[in-house]
N, C-alpha and C positions, 0 to 999 in steps of 0.2 A: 504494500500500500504506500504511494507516494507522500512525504510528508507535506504538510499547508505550506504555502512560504508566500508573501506579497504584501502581509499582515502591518500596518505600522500604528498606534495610536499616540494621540496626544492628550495631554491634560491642560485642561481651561481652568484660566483664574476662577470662574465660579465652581469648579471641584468636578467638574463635568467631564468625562473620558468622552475624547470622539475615536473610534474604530474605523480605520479606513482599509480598504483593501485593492492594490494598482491603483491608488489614486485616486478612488471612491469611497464614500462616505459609508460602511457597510452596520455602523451603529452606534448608538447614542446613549450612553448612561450615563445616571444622574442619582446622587442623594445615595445610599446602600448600594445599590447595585453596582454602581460605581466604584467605591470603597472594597467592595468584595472583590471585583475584578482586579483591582490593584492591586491586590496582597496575593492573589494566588496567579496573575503573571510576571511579580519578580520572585515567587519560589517553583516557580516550573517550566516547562519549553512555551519560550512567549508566542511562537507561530500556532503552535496545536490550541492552546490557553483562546488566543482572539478567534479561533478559525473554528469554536466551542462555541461560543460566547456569543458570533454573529450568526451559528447556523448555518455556514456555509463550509461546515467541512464537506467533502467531496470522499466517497470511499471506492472511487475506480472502477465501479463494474456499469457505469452509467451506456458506457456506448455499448457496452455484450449486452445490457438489460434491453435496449432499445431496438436489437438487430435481430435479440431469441424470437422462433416464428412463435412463439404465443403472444408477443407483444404485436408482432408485425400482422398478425391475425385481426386482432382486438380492434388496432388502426384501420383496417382494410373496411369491418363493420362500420366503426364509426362513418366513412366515408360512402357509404351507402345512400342511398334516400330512405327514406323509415318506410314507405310504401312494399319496400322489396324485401324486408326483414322477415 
């Protein structure tokens, strides 16, 4: 499994983490949530930590999920007319 990497935040004079990821804004805490998040990404891997945090870890089986023929089935249905179902 590849690990997150692109993750960077910053901390606002008002105590506020912003989460960004490549460059995008990927999350916003504030007040505890905030606090929490700070203490457990300067004691653990800070890429995995924010890539937790904003929900977008990625676990690599995205493109096999999307090509298996029971997904590729499922698509074919949806793209039907409901008439013909």
């Amino acid at each position: 499994m590849p690990k997150p990497h692109g993750f960077t935040y910053e901390r606002h004079r008002d105590d506020s983490v912003v989460i960004t990821h490549r460059g995008r804004t990927a999350a916003t805490l504030r007040g505890d949530r905030a606090e929490k998040f700070l203490a457990e990404v300067e004691s653990g891997d800070a890429q995995l930590v924010m890539a937790r945090w904003t929900g977008s870890y990625k676990f690599g089986n995205e493109r096999l999920a999307r090509s298996h023929p029971r997904n590729r089935t499922w698509a074919h249905r949806r793209d039907r007319p409901s008439d013909q179902r």
